[in-house]
PLY file of the C-alpha trace (Angstrom):
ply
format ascii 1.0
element vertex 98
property float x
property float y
property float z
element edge 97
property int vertex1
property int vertex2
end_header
69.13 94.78 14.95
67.59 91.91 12.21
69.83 89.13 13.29
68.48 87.71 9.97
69.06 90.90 7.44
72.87 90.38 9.64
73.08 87.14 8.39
71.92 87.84 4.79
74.83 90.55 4.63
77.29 87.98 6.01
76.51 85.40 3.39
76.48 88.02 0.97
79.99 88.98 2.04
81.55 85.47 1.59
80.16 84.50 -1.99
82.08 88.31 -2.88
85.12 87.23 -1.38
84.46 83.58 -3.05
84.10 85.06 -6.49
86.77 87.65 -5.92
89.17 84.87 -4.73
88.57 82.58 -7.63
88.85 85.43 -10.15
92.51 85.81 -8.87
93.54 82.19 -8.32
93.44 82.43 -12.34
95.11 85.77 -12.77
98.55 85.52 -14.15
100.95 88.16 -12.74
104.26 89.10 -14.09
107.28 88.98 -11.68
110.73 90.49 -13.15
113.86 89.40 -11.20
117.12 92.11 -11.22
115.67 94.50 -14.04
114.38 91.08 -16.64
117.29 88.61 -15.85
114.48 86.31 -15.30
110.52 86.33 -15.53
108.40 83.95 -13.32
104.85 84.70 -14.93
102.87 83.02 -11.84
99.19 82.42 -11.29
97.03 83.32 -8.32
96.64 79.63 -7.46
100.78 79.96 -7.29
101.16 77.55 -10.29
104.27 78.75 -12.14
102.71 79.62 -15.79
106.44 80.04 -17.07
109.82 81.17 -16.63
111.55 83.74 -18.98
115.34 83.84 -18.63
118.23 86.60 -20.73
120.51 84.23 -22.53
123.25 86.21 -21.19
122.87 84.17 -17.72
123.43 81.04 -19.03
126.80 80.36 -18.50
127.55 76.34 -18.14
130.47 76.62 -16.06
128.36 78.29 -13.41
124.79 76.31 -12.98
124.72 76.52 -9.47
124.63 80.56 -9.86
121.41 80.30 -12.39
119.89 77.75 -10.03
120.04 80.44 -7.01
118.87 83.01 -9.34
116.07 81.32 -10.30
115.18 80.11 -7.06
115.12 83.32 -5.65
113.18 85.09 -8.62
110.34 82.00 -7.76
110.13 82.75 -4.33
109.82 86.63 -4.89
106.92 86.13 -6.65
105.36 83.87 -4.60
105.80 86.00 -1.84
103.70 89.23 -3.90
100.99 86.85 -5.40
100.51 85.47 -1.69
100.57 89.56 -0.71
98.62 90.33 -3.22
95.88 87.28 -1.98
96.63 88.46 1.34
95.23 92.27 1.07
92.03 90.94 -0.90
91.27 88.63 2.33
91.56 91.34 4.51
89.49 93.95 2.75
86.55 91.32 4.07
86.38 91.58 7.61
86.47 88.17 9.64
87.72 86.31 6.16
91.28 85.41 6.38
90.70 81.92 7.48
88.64 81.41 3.80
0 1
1 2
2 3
3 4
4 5
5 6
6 7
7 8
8 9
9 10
10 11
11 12
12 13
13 14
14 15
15 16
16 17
17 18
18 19
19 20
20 21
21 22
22 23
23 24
24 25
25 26
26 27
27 28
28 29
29 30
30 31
31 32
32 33
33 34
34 35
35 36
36 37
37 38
38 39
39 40
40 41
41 42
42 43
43 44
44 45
45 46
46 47
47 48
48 49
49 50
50 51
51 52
52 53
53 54
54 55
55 56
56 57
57 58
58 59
59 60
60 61
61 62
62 63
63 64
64 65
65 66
66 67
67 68
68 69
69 70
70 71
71 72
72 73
73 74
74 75
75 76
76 77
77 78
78 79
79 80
80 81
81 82
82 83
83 84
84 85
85 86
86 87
87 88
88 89
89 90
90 91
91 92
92 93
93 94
94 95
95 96
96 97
């Protein structure tokens, strides 16, 4: 076994994953919360690009409900873009730490 044609491969490996990995930190991915009450359009980097939400939730007697709402829609779709990030890693073995 070339220890050196190893190595070569390895490095090889890593700038893919590199690449790969910056190519989705500036992907913008679509989230819809409860059938479009809200939209959280979120980057792979997890920056929020912006929030969409139906008029028909805006009710000012009841801002603590819209608050949850739109907590919970931002969290869901952090959760898939860090899936999402998650099952690129791991298609490269030894690479989650990157």
């Amino acid at each position: 076994m070339d220890i050196q044609k190893l190595m070569g491969q390895a490095q090889q490996m890593q700038k893919n994953l590199q690449k790969r990995m910056g190519e989705f930190e500036k992907k913008q991915f679509e989230y819809n919360y409860k059938n479009g009450a809200i939209v959280v359009i979120i980057q792979g980097d997890l920056l929020i690009a912006s929030i969409k939400i139906n008029k028909t939730l805006i009710d000012p007697e009841e801002p603590q409900m819209l608050e949850e709402m739109v907590s919970e829609a931002v969290n869901q779709a952090i959760v898939g873009v860090k899936n999402d990030r998650d099952a690129i890693q791991n298609a490269v073995p030894g690479s989650r730490n990157v």
